[in-house]
mmCIF file of the N, C-alpha and C atoms, coordinates in Angstrom:
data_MODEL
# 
_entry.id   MODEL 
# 
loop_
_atom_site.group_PDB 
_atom_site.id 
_atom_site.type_symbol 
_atom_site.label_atom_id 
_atom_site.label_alt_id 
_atom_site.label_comp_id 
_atom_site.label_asym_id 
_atom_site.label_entity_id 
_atom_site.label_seq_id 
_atom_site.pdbx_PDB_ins_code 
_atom_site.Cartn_x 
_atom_site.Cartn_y 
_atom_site.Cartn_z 
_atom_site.occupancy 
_atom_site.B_iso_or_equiv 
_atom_site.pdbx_formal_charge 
_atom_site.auth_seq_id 
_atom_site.auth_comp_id 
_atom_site.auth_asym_id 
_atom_site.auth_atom_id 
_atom_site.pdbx_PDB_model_num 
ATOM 1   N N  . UNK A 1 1  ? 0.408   -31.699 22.338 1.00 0.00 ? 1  UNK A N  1 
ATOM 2   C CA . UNK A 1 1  ? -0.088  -30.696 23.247 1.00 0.00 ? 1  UNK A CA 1 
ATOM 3   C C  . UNK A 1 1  ? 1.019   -30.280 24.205 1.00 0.00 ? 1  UNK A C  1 
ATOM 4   N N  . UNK A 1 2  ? 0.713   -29.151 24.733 1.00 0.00 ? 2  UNK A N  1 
ATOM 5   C CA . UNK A 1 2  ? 1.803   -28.819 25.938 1.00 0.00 ? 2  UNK A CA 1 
ATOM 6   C C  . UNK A 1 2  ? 0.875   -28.349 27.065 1.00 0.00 ? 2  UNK A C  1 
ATOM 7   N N  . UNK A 1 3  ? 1.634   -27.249 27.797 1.00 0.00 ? 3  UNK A N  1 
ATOM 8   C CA . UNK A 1 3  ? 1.270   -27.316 29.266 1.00 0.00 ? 3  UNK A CA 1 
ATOM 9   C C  . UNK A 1 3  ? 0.451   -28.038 30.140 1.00 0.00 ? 3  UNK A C  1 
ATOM 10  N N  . UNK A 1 4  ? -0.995  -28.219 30.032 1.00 0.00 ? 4  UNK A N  1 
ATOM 11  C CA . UNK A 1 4  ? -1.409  -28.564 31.014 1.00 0.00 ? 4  UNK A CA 1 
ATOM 12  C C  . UNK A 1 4  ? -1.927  -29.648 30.772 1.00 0.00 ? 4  UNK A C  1 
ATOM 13  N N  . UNK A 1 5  ? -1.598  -30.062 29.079 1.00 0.00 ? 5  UNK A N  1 
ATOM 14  C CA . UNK A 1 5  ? -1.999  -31.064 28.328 1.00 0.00 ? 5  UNK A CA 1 
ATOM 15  C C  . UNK A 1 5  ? -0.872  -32.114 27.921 1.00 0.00 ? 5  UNK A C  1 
ATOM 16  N N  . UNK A 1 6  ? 0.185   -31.794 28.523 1.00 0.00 ? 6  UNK A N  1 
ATOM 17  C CA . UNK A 1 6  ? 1.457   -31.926 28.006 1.00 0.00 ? 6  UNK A CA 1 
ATOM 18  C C  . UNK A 1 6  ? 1.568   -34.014 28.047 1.00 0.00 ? 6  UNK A C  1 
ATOM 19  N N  . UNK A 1 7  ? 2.107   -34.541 27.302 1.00 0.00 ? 7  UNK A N  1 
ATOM 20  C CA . UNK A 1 7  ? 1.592   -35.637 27.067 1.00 0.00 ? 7  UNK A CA 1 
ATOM 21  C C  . UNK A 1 7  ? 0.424   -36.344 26.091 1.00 0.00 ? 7  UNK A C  1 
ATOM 22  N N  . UNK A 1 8  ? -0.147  -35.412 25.810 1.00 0.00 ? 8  UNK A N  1 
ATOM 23  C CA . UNK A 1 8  ? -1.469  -35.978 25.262 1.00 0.00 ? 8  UNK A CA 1 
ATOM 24  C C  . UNK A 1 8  ? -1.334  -35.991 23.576 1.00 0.00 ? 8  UNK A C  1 
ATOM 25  N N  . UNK A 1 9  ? -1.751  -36.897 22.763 1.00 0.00 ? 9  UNK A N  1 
ATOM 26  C CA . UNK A 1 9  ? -1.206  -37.008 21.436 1.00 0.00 ? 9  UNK A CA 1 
ATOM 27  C C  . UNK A 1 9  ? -2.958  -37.559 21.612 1.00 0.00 ? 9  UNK A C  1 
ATOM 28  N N  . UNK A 1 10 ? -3.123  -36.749 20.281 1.00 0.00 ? 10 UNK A N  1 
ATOM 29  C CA . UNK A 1 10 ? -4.368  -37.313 19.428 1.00 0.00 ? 10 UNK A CA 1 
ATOM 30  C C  . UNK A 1 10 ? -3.901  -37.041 17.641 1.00 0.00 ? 10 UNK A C  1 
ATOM 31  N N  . UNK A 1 11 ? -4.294  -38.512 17.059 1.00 0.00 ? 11 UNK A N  1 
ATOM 32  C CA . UNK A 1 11 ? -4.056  -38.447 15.745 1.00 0.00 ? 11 UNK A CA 1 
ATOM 33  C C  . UNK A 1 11 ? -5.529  -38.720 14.856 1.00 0.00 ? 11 UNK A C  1 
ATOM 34  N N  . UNK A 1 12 ? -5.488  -38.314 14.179 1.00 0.00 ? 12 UNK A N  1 
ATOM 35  C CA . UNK A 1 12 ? -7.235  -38.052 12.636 1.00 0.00 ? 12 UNK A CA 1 
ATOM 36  C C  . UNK A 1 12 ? -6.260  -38.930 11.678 1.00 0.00 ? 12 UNK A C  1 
ATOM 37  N N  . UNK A 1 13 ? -7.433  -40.177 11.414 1.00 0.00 ? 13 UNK A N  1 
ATOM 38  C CA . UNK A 1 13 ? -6.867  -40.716 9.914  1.00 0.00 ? 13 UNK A CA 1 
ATOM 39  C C  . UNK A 1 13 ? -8.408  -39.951 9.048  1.00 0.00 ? 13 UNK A C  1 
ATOM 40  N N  . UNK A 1 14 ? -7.694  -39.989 7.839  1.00 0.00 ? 14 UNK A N  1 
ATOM 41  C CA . UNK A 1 14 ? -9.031  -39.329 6.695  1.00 0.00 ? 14 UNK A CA 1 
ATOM 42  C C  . UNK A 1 14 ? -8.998  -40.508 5.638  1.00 0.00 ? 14 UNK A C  1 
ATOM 43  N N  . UNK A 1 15 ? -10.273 -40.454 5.321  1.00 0.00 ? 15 UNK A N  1 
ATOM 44  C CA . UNK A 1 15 ? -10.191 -41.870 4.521  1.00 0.00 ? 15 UNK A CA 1 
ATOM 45  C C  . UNK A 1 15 ? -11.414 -41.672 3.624  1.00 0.00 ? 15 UNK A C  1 
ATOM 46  N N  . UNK A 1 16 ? -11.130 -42.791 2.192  1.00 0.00 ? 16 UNK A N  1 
ATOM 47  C CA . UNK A 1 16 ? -12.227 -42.090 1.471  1.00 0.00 ? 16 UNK A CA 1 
ATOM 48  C C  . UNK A 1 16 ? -13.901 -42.521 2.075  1.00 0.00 ? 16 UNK A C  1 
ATOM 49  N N  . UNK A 1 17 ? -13.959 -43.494 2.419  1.00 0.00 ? 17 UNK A N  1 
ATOM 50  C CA . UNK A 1 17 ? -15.105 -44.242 3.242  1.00 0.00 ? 17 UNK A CA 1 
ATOM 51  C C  . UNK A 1 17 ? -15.494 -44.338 4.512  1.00 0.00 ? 17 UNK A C  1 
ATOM 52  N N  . UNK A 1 18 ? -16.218 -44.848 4.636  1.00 0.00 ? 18 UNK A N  1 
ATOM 53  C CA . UNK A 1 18 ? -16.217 -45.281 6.025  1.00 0.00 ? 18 UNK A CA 1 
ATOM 54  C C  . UNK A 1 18 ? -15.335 -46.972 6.282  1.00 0.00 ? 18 UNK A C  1 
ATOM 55  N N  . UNK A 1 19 ? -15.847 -47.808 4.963  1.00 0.00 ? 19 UNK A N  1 
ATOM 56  C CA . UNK A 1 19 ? -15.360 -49.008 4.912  1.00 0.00 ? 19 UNK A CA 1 
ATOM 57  C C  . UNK A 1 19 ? -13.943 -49.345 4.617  1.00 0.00 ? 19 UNK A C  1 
ATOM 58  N N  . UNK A 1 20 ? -13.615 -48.176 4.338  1.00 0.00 ? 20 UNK A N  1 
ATOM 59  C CA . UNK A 1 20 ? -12.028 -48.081 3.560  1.00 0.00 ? 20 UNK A CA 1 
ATOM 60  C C  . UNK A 1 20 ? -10.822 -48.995 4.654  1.00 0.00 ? 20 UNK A C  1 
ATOM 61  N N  . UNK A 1 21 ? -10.136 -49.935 4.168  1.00 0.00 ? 21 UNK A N  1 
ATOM 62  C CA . UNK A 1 21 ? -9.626  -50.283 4.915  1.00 0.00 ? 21 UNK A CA 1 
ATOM 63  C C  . UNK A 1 21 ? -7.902  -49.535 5.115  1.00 0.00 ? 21 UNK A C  1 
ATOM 64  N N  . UNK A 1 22 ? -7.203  -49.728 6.247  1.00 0.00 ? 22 UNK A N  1 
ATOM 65  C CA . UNK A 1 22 ? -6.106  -48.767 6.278  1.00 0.00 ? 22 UNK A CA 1 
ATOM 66  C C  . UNK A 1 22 ? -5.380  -49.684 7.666  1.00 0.00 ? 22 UNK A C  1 
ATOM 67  N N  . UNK A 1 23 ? -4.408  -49.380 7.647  1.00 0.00 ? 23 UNK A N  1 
ATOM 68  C CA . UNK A 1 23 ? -3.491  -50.357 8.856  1.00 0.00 ? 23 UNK A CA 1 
ATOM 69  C C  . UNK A 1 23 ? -3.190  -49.296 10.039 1.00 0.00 ? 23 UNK A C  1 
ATOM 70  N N  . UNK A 1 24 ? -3.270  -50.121 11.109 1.00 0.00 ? 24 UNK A N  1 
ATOM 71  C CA . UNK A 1 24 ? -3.586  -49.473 12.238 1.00 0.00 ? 24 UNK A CA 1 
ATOM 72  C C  . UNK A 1 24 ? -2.073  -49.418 12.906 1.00 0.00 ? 24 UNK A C  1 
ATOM 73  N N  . UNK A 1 25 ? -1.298  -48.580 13.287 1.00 0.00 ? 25 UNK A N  1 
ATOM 74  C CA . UNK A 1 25 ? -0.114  -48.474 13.823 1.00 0.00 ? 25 UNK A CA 1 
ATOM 75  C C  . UNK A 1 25 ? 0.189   -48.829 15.009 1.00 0.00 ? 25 UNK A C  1 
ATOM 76  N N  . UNK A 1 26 ? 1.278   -49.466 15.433 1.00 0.00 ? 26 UNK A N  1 
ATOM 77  C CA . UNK A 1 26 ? 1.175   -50.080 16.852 1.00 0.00 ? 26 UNK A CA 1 
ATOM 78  C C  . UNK A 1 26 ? 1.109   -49.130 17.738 1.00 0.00 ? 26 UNK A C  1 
ATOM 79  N N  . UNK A 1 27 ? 1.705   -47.944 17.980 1.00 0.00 ? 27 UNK A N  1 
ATOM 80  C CA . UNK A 1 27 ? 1.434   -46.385 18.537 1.00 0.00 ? 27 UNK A CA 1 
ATOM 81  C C  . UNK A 1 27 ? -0.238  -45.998 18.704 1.00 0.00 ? 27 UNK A C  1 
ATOM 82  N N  . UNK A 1 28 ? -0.862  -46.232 18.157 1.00 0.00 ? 28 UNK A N  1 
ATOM 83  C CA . UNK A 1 28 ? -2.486  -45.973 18.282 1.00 0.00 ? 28 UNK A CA 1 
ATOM 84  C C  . UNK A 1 28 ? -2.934  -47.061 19.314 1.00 0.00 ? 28 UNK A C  1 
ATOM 85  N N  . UNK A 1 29 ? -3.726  -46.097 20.707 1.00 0.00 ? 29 UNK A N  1 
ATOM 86  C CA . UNK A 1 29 ? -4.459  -46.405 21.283 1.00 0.00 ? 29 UNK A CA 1 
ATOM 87  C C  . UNK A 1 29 ? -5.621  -46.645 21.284 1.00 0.00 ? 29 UNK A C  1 
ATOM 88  N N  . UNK A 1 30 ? -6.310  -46.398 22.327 1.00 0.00 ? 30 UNK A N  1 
ATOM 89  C CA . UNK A 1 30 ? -7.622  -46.627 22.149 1.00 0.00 ? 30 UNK A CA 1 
ATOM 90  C C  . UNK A 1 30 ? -8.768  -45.556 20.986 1.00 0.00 ? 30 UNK A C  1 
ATOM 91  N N  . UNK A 1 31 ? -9.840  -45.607 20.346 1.00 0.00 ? 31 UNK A N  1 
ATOM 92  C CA . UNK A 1 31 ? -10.473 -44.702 19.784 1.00 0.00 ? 31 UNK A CA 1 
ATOM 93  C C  . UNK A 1 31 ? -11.401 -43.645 20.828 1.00 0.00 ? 31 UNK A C  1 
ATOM 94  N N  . UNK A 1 32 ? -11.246 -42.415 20.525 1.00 0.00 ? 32 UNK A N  1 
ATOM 95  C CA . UNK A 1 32 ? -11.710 -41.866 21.241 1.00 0.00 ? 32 UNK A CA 1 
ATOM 96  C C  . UNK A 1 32 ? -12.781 -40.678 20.838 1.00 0.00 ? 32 UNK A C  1 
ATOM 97  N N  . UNK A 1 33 ? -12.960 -40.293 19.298 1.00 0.00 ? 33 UNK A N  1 
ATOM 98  C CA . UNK A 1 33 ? -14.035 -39.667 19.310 1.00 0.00 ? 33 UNK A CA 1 
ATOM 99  C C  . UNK A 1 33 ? -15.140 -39.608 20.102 1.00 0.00 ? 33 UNK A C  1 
ATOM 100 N N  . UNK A 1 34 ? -15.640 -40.395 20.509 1.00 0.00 ? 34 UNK A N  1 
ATOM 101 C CA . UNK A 1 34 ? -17.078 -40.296 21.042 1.00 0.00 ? 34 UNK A CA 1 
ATOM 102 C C  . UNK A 1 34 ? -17.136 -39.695 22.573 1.00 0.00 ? 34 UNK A C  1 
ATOM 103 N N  . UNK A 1 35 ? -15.175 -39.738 22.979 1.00 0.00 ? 35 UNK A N  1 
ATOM 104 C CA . UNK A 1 35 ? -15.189 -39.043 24.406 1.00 0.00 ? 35 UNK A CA 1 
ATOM 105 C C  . UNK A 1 35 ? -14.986 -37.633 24.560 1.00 0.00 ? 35 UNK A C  1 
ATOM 106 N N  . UNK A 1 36 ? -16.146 -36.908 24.884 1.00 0.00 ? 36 UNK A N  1 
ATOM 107 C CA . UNK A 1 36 ? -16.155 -35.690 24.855 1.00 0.00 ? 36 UNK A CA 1 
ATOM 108 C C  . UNK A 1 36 ? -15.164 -34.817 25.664 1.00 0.00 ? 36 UNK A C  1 
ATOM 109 N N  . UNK A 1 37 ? -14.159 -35.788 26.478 1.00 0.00 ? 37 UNK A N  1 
ATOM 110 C CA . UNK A 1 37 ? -12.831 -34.607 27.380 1.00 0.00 ? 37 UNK A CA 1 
ATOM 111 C C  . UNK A 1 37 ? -11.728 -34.659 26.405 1.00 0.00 ? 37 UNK A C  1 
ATOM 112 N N  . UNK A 1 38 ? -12.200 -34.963 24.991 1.00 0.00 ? 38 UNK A N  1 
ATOM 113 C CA . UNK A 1 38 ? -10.775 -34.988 23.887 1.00 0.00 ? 38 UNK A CA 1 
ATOM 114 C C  . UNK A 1 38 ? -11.319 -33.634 23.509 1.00 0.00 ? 38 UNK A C  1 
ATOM 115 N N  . UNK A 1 39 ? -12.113 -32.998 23.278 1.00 0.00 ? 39 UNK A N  1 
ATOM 116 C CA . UNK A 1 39 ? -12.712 -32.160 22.573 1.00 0.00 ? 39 UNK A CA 1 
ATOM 117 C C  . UNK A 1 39 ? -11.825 -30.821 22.870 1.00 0.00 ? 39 UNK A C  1 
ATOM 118 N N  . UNK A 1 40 ? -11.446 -30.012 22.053 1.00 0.00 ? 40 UNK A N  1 
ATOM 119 C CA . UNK A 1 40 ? -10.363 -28.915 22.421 1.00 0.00 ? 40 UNK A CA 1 
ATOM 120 C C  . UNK A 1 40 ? -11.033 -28.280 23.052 1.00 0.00 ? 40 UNK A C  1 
ATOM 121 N N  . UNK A 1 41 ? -12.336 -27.370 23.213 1.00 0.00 ? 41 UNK A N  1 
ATOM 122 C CA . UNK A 1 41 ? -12.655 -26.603 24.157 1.00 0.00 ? 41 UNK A CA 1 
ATOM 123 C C  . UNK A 1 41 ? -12.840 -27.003 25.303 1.00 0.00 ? 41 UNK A C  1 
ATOM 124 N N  . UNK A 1 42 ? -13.019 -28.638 25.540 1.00 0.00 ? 42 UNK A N  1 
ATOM 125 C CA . UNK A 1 42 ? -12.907 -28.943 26.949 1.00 0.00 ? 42 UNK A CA 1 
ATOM 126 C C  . UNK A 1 42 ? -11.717 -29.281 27.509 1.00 0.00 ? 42 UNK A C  1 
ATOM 127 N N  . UNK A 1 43 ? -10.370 -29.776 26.394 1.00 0.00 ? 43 UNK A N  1 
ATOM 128 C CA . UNK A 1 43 ? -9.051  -29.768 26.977 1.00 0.00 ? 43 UNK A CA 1 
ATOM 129 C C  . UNK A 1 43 ? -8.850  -28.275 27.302 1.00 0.00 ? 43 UNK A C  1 
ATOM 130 N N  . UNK A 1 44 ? -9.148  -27.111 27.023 1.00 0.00 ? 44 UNK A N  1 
ATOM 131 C CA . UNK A 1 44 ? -8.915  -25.904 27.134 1.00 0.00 ? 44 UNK A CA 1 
ATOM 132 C C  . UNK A 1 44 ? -9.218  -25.494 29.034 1.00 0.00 ? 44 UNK A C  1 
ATOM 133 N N  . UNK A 1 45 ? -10.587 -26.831 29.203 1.00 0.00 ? 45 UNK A N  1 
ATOM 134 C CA . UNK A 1 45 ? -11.103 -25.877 30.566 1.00 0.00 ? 45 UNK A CA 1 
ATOM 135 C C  . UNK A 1 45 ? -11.111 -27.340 30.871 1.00 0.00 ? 45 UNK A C  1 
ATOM 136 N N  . UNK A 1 46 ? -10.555 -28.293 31.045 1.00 0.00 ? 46 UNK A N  1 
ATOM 137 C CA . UNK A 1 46 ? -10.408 -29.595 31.723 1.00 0.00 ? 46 UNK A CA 1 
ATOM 138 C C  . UNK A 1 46 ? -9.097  -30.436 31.170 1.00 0.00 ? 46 UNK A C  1 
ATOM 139 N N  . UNK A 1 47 ? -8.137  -30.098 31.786 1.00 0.00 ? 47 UNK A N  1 
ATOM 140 C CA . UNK A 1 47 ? -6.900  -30.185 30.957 1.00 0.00 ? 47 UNK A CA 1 
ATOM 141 C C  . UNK A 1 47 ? -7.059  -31.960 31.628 1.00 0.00 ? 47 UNK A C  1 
ATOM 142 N N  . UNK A 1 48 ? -5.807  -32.822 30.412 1.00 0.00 ? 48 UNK A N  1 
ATOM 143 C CA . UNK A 1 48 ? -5.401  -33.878 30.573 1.00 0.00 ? 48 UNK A CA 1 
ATOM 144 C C  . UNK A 1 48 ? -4.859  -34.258 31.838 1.00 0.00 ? 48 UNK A C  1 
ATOM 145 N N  . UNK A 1 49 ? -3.939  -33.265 32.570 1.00 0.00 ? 49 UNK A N  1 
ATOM 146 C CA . UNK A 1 49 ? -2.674  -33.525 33.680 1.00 0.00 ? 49 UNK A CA 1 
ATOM 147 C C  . UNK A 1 49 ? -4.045  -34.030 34.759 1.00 0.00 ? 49 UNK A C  1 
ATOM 148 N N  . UNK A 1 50 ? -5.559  -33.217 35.130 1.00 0.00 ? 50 UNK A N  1 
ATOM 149 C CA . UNK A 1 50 ? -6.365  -33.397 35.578 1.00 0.00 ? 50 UNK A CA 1 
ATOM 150 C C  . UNK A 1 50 ? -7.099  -34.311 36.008 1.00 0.00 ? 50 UNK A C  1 
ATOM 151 N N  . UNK A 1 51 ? -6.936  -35.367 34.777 1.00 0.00 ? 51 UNK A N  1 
ATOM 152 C CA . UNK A 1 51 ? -8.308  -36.511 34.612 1.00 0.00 ? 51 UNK A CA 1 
ATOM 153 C C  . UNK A 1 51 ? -7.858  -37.779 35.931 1.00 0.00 ? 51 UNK A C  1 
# 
């Protein structure tokens, strides 16, 4: 992301399952789907630099 988001890295693994297993990179933080201020239309009108 940039400007007002600048800092902010979100990464999507795709996988064939849900159970599928896959190795987790030391770079990956916490999971965050379920937090709705990741959501692009709300980084759009509630930027990261903000929180």
């Amino acid at each position: 992301f940039h400007g007002d988001n600048e800092g902010l890295v979100v990464a999507e693994i795709e996988l064939d399952s849900e159970g599928e297993d896959f190795a987790i990179p030391e770079w990956i933080g916490e999971e965050v789907t379920p937090d709705e201020r990741y959501y692009n239309m709300n980084l759009a009108t509630h930027p990261y630099k903000d929180w």
